[in-house]
Structures are given as C-alpha cells and as structure tokens.
C-alpha positions as protocol buffer text, in pm:
chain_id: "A"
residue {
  index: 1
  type: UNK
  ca { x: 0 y: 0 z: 0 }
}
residue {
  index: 2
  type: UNK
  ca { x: 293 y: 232 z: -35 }
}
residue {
  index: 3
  type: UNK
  ca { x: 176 y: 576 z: -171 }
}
residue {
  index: 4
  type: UNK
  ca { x: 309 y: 679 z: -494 }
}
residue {
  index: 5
  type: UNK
  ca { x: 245 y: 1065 z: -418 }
}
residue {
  index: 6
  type: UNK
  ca { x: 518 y: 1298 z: -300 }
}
residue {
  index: 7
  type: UNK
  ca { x: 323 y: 1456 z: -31 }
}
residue {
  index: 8
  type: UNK
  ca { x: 207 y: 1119 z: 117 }
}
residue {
  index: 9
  type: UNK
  ca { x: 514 y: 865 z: 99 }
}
residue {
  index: 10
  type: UNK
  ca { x: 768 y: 1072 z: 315 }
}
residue {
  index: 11
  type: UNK
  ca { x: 489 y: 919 z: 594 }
}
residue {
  index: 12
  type: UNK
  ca { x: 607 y: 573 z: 735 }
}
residue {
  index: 13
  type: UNK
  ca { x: 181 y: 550 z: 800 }
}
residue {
  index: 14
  type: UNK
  ca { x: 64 y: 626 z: 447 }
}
residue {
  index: 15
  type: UNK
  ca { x: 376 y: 357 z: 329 }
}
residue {
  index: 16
  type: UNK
  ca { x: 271 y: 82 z: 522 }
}
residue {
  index: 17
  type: UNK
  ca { x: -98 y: 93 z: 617 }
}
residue {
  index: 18
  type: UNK
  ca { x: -208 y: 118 z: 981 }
}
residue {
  index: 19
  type: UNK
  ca { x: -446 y: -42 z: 1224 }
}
residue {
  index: 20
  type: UNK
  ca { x: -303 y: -412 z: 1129 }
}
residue {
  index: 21
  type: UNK
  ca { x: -404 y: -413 z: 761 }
}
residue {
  index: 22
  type: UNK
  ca { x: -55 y: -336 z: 638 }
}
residue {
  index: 23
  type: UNK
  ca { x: 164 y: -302 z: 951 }
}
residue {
  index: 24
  type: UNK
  ca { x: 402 y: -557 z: 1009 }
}
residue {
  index: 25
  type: UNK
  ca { x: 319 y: -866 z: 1216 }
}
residue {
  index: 26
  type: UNK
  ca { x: 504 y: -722 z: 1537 }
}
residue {
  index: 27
  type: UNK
  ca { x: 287 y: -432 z: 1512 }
}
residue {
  index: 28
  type: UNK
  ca { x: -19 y: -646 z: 1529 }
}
residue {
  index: 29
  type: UNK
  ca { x: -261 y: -715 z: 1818 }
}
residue {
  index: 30
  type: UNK
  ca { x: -294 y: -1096 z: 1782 }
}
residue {
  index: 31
  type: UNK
  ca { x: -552 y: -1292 z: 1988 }
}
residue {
  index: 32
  type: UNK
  ca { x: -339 y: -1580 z: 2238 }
}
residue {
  index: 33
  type: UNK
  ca { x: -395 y: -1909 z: 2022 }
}
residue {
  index: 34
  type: UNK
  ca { x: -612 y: -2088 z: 2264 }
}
residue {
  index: 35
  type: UNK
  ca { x: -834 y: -1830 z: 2325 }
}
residue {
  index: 36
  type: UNK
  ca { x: -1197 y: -1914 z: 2356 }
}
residue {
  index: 37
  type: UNK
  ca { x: -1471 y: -1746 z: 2176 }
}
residue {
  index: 38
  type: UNK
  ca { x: -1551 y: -1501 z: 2525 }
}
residue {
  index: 39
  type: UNK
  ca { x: -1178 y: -1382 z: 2529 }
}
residue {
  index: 40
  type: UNK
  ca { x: -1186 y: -1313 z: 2163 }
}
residue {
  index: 41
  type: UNK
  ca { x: -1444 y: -1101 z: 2157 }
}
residue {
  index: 42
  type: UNK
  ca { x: -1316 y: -901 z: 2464 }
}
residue {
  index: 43
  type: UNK
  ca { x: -941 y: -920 z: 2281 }
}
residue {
  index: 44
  type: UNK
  ca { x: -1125 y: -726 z: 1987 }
}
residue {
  index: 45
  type: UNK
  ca { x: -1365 y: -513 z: 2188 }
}
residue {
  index: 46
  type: UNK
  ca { x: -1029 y: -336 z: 2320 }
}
residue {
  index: 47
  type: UNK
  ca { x: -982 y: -28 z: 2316 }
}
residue {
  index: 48
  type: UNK
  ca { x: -620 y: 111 z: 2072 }
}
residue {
  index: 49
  type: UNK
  ca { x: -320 y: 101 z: 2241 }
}
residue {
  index: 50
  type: UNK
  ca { x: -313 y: 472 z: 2230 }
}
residue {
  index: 51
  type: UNK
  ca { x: -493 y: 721 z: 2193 }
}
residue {
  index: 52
  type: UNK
  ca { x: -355 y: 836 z: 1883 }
}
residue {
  index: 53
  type: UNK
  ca { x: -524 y: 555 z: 1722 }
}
residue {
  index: 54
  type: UNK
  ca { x: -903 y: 621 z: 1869 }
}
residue {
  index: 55
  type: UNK
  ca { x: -1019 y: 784 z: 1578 }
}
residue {
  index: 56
  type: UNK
  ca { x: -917 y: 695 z: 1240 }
}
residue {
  index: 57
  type: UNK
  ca { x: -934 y: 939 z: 914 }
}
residue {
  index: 58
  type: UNK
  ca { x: -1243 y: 1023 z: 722 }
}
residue {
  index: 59
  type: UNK
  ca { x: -1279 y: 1149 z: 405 }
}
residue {
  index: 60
  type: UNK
  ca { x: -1517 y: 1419 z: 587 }
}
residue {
  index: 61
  type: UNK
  ca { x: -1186 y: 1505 z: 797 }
}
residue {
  index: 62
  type: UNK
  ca { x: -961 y: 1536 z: 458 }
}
residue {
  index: 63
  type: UNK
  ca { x: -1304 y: 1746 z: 309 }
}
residue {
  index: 64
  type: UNK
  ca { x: -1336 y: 1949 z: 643 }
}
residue {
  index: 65
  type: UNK
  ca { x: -898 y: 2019 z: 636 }
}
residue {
  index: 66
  type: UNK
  ca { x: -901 y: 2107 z: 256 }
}
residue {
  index: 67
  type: UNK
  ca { x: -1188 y: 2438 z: 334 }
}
residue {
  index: 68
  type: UNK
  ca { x: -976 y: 2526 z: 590 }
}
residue {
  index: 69
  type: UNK
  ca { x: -670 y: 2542 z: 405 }
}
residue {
  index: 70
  type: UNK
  ca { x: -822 y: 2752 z: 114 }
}
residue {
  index: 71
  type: UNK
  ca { x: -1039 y: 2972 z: 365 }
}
residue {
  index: 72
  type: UNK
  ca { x: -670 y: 3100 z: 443 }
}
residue {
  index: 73
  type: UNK
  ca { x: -522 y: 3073 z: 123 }
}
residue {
  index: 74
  type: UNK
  ca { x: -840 y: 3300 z: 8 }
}
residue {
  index: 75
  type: UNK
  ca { x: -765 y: 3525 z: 254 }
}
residue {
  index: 76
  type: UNK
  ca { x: -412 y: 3544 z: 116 }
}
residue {
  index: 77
  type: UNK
  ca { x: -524 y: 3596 z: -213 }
}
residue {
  index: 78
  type: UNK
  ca { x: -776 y: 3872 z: -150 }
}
residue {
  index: 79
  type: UNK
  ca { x: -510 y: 4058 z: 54 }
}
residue {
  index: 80
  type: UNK
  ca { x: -293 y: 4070 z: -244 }
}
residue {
  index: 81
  type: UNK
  ca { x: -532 y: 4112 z: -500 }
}
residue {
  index: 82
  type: UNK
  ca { x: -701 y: 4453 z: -323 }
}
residue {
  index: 83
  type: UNK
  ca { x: -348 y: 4586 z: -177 }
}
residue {
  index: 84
  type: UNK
  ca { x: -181 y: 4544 z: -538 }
}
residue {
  index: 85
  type: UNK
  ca { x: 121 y: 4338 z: -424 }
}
residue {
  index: 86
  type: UNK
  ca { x: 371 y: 4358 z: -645 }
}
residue {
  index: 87
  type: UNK
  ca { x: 568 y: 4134 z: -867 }
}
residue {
  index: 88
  type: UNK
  ca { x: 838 y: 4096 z: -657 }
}
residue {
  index: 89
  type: UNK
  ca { x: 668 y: 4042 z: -315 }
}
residue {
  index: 90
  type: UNK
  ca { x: 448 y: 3766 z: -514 }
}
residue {
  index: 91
  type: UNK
  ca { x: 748 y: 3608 z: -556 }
}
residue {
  index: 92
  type: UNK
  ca { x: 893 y: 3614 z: -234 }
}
residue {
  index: 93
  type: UNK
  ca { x: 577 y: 3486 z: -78 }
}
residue {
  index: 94
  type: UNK
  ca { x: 577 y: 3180 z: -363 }
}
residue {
  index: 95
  type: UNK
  ca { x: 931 y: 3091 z: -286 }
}
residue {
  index: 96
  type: UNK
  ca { x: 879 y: 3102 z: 116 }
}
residue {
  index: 97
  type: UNK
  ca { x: 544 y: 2921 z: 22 }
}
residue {
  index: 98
  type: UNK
  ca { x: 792 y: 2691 z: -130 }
}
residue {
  index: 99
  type: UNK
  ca { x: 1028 y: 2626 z: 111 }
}
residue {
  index: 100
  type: UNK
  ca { x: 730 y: 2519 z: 393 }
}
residue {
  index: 101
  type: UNK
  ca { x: 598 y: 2331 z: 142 }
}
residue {
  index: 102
  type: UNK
  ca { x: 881 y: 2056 z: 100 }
}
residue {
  index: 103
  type: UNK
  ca { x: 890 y: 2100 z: 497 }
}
residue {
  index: 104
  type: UNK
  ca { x: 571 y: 1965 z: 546 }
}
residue {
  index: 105
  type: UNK
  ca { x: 652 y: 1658 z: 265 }
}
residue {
  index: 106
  type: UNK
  ca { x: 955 y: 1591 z: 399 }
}
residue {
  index: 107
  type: UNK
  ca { x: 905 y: 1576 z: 759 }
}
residue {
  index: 108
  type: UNK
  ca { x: 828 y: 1257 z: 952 }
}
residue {
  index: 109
  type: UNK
  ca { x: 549 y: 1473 z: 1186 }
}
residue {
  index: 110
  type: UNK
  ca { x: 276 y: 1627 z: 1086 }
}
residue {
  index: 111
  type: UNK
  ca { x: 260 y: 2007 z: 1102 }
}
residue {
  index: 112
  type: UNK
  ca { x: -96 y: 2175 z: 1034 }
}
residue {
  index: 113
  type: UNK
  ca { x: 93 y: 2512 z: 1161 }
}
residue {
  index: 114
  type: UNK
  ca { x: 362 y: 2517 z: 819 }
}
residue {
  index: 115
  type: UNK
  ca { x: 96 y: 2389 z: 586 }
}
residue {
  index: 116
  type: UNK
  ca { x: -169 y: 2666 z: 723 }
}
residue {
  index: 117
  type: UNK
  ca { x: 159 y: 2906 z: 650 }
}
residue {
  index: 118
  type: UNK
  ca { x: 204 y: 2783 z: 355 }
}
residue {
  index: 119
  type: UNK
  ca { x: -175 y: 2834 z: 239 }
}
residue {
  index: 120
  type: UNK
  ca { x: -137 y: 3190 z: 355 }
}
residue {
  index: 121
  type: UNK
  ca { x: 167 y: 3266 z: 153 }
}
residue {
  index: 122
  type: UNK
  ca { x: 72 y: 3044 z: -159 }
}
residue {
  index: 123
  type: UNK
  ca { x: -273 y: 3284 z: -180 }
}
residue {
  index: 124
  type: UNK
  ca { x: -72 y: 3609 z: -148 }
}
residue {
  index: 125
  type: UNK
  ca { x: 92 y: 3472 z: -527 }
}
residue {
  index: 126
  type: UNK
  ca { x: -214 y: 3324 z: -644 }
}
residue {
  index: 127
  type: UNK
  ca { x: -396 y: 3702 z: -522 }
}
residue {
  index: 128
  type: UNK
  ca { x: -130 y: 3885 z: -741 }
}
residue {
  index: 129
  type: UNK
  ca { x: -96 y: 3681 z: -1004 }
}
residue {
  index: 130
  type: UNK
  ca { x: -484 y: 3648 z: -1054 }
}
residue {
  index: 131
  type: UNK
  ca { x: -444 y: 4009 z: -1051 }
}
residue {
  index: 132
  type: UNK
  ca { x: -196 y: 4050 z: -1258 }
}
residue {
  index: 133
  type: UNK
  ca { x: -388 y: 3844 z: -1533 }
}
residue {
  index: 134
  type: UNK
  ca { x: -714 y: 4022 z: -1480 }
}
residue {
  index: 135
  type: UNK
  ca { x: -540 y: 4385 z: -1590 }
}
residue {
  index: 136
  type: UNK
  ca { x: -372 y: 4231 z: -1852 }
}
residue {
  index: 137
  type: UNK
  ca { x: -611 y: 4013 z: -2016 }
}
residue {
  index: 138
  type: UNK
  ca { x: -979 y: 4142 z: -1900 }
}
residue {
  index: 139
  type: UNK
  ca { x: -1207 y: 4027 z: -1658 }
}
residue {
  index: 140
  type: UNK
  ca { x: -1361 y: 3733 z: -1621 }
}
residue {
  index: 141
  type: UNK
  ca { x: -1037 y: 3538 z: -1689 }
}
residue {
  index: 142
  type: UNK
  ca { x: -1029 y: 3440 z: -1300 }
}
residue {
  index: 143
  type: UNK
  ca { x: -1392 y: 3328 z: -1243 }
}
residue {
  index: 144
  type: UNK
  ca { x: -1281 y: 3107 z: -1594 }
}
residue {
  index: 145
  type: UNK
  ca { x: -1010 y: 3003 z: -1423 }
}
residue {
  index: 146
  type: UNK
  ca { x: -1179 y: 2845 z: -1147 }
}
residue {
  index: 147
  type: UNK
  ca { x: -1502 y: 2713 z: -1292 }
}
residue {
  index: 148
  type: UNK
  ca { x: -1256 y: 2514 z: -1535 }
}
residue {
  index: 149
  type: UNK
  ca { x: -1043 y: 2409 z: -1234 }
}
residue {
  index: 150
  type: UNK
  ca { x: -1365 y: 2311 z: -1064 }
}
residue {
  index: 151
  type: UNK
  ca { x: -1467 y: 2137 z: -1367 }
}
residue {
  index: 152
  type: UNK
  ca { x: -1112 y: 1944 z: -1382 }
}
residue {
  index: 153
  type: UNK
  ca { x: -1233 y: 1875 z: -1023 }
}
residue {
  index: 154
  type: UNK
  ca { x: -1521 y: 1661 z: -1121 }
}
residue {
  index: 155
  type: UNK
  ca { x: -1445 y: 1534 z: -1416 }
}
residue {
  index: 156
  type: UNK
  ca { x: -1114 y: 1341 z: -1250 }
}
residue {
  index: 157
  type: UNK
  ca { x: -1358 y: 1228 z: -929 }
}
residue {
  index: 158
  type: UNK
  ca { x: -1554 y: 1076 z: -1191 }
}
residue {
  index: 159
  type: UNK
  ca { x: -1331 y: 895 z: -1378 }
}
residue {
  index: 160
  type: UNK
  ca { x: -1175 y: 770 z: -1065 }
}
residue {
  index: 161
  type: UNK
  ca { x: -1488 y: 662 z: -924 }
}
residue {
  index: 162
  type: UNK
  ca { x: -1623 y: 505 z: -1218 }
}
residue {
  index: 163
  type: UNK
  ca { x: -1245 y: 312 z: -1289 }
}
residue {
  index: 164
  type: UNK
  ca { x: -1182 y: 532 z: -1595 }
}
residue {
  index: 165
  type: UNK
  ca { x: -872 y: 640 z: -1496 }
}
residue {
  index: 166
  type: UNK
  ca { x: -678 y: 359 z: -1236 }
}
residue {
  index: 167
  type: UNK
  ca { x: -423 y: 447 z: -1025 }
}
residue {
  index: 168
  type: UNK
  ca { x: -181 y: 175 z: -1094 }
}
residue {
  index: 169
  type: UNK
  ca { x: 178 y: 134 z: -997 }
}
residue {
  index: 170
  type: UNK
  ca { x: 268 y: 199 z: -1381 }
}
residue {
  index: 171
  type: UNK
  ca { x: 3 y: 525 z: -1416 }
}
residue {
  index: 172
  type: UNK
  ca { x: 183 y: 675 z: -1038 }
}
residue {
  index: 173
  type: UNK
  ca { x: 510 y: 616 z: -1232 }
}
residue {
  index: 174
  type: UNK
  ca { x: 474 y: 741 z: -1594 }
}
residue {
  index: 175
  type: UNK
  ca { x: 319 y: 1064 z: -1411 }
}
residue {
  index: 176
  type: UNK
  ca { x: 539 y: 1126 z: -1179 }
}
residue {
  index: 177
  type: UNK
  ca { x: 805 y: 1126 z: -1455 }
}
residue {
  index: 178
  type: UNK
  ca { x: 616 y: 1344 z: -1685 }
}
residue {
  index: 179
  type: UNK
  ca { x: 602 y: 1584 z: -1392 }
}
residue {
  index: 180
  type: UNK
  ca { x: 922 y: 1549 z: -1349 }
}
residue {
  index: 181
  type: UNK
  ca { x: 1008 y: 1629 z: -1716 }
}
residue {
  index: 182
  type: UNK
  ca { x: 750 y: 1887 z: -1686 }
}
residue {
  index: 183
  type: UNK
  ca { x: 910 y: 2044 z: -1400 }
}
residue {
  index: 184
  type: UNK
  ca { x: 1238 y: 2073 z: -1600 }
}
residue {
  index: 185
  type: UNK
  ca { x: 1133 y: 2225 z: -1887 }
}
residue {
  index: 186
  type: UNK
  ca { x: 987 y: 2449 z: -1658 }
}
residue {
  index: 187
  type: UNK
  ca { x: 1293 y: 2578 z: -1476 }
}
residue {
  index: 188
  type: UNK
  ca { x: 1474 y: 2560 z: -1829 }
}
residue {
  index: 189
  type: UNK
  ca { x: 1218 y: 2842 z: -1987 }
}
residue {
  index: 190
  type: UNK
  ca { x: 1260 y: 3065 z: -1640 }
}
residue {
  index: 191
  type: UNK
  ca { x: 1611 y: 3057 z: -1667 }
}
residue {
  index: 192
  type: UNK
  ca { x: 1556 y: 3110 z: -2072 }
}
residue {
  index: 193
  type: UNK
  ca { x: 1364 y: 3424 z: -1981 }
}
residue {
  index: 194
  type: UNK
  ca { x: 1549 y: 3580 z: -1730 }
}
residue {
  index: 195
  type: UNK
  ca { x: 1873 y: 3558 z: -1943 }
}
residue {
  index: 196
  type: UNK
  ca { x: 1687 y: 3688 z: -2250 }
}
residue {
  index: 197
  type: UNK
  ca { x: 1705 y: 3443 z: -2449 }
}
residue {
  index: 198
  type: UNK
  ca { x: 1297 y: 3379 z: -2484 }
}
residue {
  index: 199
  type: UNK
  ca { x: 1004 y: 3265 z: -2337 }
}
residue {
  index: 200
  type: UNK
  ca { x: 822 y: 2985 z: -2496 }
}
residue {
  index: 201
  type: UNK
  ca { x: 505 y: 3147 z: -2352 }
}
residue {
  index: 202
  type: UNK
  ca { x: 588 y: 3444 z: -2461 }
}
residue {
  index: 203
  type: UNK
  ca { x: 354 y: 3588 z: -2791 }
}
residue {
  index: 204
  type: UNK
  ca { x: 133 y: 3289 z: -2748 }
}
residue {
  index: 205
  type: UNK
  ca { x: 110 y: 3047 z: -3059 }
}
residue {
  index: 206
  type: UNK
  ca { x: 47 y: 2684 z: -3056 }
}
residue {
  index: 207
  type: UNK
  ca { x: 354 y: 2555 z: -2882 }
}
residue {
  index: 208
  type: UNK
  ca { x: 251 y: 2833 z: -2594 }
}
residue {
  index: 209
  type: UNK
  ca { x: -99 y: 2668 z: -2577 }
}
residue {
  index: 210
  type: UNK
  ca { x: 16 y: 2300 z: -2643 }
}
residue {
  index: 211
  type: UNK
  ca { x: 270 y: 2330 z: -2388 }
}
residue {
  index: 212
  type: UNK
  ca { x: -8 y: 2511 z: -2132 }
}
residue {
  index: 213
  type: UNK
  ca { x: -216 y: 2239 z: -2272 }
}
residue {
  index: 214
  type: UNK
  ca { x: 7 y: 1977 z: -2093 }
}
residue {
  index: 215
  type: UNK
  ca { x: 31 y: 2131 z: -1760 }
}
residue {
  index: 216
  type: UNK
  ca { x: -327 y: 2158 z: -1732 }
}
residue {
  index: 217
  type: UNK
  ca { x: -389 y: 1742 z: -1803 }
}
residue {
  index: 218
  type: UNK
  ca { x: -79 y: 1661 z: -1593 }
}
residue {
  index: 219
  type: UNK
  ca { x: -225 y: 1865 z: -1274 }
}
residue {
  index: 220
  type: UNK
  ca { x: -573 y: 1703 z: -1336 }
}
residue {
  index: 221
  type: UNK
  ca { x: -439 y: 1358 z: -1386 }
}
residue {
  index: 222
  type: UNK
  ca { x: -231 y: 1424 z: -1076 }
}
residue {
  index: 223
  type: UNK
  ca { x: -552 y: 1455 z: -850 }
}
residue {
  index: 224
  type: UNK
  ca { x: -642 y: 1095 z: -948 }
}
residue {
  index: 225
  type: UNK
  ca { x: -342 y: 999 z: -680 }
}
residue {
  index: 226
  type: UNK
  ca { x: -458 y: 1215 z: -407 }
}
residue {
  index: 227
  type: UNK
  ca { x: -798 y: 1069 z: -459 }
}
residue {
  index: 228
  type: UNK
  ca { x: -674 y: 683 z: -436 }
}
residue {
  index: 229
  type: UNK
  ca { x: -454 y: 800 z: -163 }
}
residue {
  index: 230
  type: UNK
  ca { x: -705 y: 951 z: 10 }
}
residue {
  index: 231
  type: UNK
  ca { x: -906 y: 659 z: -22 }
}
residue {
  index: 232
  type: UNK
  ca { x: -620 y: 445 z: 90 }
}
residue {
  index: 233
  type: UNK
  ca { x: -514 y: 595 z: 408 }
}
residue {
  index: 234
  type: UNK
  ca { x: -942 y: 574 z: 508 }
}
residue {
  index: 235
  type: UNK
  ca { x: -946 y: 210 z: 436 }
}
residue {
  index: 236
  type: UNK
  ca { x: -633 y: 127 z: 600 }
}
residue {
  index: 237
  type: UNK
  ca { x: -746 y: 300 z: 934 }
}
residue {
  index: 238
  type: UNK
  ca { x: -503 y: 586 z: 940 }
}
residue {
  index: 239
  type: UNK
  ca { x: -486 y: 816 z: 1277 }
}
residue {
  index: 240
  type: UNK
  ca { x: -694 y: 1114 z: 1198 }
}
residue {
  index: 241
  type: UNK
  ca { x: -396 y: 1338 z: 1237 }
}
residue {
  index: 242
  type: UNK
  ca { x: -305 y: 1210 z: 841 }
}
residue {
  index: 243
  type: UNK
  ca { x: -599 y: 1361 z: 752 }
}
residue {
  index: 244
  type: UNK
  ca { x: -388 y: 1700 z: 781 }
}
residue {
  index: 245
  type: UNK
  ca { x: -109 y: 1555 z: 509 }
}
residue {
  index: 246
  type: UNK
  ca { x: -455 y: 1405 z: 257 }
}
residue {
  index: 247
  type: UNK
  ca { x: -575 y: 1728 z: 281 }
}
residue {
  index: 248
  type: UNK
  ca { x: -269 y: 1917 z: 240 }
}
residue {
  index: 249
  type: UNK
  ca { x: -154 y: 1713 z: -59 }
}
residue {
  index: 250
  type: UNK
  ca { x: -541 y: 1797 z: -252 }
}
residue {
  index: 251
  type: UNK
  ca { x: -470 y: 2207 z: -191 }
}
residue {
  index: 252
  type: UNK
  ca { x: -134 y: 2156 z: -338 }
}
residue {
  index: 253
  type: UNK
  ca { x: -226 y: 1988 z: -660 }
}
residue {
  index: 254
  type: UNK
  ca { x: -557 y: 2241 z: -680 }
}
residue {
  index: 255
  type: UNK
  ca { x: -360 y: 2525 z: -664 }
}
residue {
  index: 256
  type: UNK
  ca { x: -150 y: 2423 z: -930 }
}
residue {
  index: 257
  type: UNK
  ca { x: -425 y: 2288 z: -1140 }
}
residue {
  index: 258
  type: UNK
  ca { x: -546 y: 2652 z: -1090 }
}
residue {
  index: 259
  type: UNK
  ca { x: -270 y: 2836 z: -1233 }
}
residue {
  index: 260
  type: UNK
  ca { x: -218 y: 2644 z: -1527 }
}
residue {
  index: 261
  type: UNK
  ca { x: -564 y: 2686 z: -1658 }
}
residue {
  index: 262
  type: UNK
  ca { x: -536 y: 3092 z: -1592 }
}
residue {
  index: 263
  type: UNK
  ca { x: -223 y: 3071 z: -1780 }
}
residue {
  index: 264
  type: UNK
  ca { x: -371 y: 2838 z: -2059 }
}
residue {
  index: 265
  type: UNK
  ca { x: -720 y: 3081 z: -2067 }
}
residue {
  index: 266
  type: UNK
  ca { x: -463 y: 3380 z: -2083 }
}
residue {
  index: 267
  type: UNK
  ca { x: -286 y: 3243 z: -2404 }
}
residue {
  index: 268
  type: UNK
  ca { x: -554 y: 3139 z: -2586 }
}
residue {
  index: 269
  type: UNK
  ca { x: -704 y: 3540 z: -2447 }
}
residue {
  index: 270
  type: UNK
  ca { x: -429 y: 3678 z: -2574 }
}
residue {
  index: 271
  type: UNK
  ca { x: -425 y: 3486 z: -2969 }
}
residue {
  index: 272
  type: UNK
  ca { x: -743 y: 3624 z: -3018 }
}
C-alpha cells in the first residue's frame, strides 16, 4: 500500500498501512492461540493502544482540512489582490510558500501550523498573479479560471470513481516522470527568460498553448493519486492526524491545477 504521491510517501503511516491491515506482524494485536470465543471477543472489543489511534481518518476530515486550508489561502489571495502586491513580493511569498511546502513533505510529523503558513503565503501569489492576469487580459479570466479548475475537479472524481482512470503502480510512475520532465522544462524556460534568451510562452502560438495544454492534463491527472490515496489511508485506518497531510496534498495539486488553466485561458485570451 505504499503511496506513490510525493506529499504522502515521506509518511512511514501512508507507506505501510495502519491499524493491522498493512503493519508488520510485530505491530499487530494478535488474539493468544487458545483463546476461547468469550476472550476473543473481549481481545477485539479493546480499546487502541493509544490514543492516537481512537479515531481513524475520514474522508469528511480530509473534506473538512481542505476548506480550511483555502479559507486561508483566500484570505491570502484577497489581501494581495485589493493591496496590489507587487511582482516581486508575489514572488517572495511563492518561494517562502515553497520552502514550507517541502517541509511539510519531507518531515516525519505532521505540522498543520507550516501547511496553514504555507496556504497563507501560496494565496498572497495566487492574489497577485490572478491580478496580474485580470489587468492584462480582462475580466472574467479568473472566475474562468476556477469554474474550469472546478470542472477538472469533477471530471477526475468521476473517472476515478467510475475506474476510468486507475491508479496503478505503472500510471503513479509514468506521471510522476512526466512531472518530473514537466518540472524541468519548466525551470529551463525561467532561466531562458530571465537571461533573454525567450520565453516559450511568450507571444502565445500553438507551442505556448500546447505546452499550457500539458500542464493543465498533468495537474488534473495528478488529482487521481490524491484521490486513491485519500481513499487508501481511510481504508487502512489511518490516525486522523493524516488527515492533515490528505488534505494538504489535494490544496497543493488544486492550486497548481489553478494556475495552469489561468495561464492556458490567458494564451488562448491573448491569440485572439
């Protein structure tokens, strides 16, 4: 049951499994073997060992986590949207943003307090760059933005649900290398455009939108692994605390998802 997304496998929880379906055998409660049909029943009528363990996720905890984090990221954004933060301050905020980000993958604990942090300074550059777009390519392009990023939304639940699209060992790994690549190309063209050399986004065209194009299917395909993980960690009993790291994982992929189709709506805006 090891999870196959970034945000998820750095936990030994979401690797394994918990509650006994995955854990090793040591980990197990096991029954003595000539227990009688009384003292099994009281052996399984126990209460957990700890307390960490007396309430498991729910996707209604991962649901309930998720508003939270994008009440605050909202926040974020509407404080740089109306104050007009600029370029540079957008960027700060995205590279901080960053920075707590790989914090809370990477660490072993779970830490609501960076990833509420990180909501709050990932809105600030999704506030200006919204912004940004709105003056340069006309209203509307936000509310666009999001209906389409809404509809990516269902359309992936769907396709999950109904088996469409199946997160199998080979699908996690193809996609996590064509992010990868993805991811690449992407520094490549920002170091491109700061030297002056170009901008393949730059003027639009088809290779502009193709290239957009990508980066909005990747994202979408991406939330088809928070969706089985998701549904993972609530069949294998996780400690509600992992509902933090589901839900923190889902906001992360969103947001991206987000600012590839305002980028995508603003090319194909801007070859008309």
């Amino acid at each position: 049951m090891e999870s196959k997304n970034p945000v998820f496998a750095r936990s030994n929880e979401w690797k394994a499994g918990y509650a006994g379906f995955d854990a090793p055998s040591s980990a197990r409660r096991t029954p003595p073997a000539d227990a009688d049909a009384r003292t099994l029943e009281d052996w399984y009528q126990r209460p957990p060992a700890t307390p960490s363990q007396a309430r498991r996720m729910t996707v209604d905890d991962v649901v309930v986590r998720t508003a939270g984090f994008f009440a605050v990221l909202l926040v974020g954004a509407g404080a740089a949207w109306y104050s007009n933060l600029g370029f540079g301050a957008a960027i700060g905020a995205a590279l901080i943003a960053m920075v707590l980000g790989i914090w809370a993958q990477v660490s072993k604990k779970v830490r609501p307090g960076v990833m509420f942090a990180y909501a709050g300074l990932e809105g600030l550059f999704v506030g200006a760059i919204s912004n940004y777009y709105t003056q340069a390519f006309g209203n509307g392009i936000v509310t666009t933005a999001v209906v389409g990023t809404l509809c990516a939304f269902g359309a992936m639940l769907v396709a999950y649900k109904t088996k469409v699209i199946r997160a199998t060992p080979k699908f996690a790994k193809v996609l996590l290398i064509a992010v990868l690549g993805y991811v690449v190309f992407g520094l490549v063209n920002l170091v491109l455009s700061l030297t002056g050399v170009g901008n393949v986004y730059a003027g639009g065209g088809i290779l502009a939108v193709g290239v957009s194009a990508i980066g909005v299917v990747l994202a979408s395909l991406f939330l088809v692994l928070d969706f089985d993980h998701i549904e993972r960690g609530v069949r294998n009993g996780l400690p509600v605390r992992e509902s933090w790291r589901a839900a923190f994982g889902l906001t992360v992929t969103l947001v991206w998802l987000y600012l590839e189709i305002l980028r995508l709506v603003a090319i194909l805006r801007g070859n008309n």
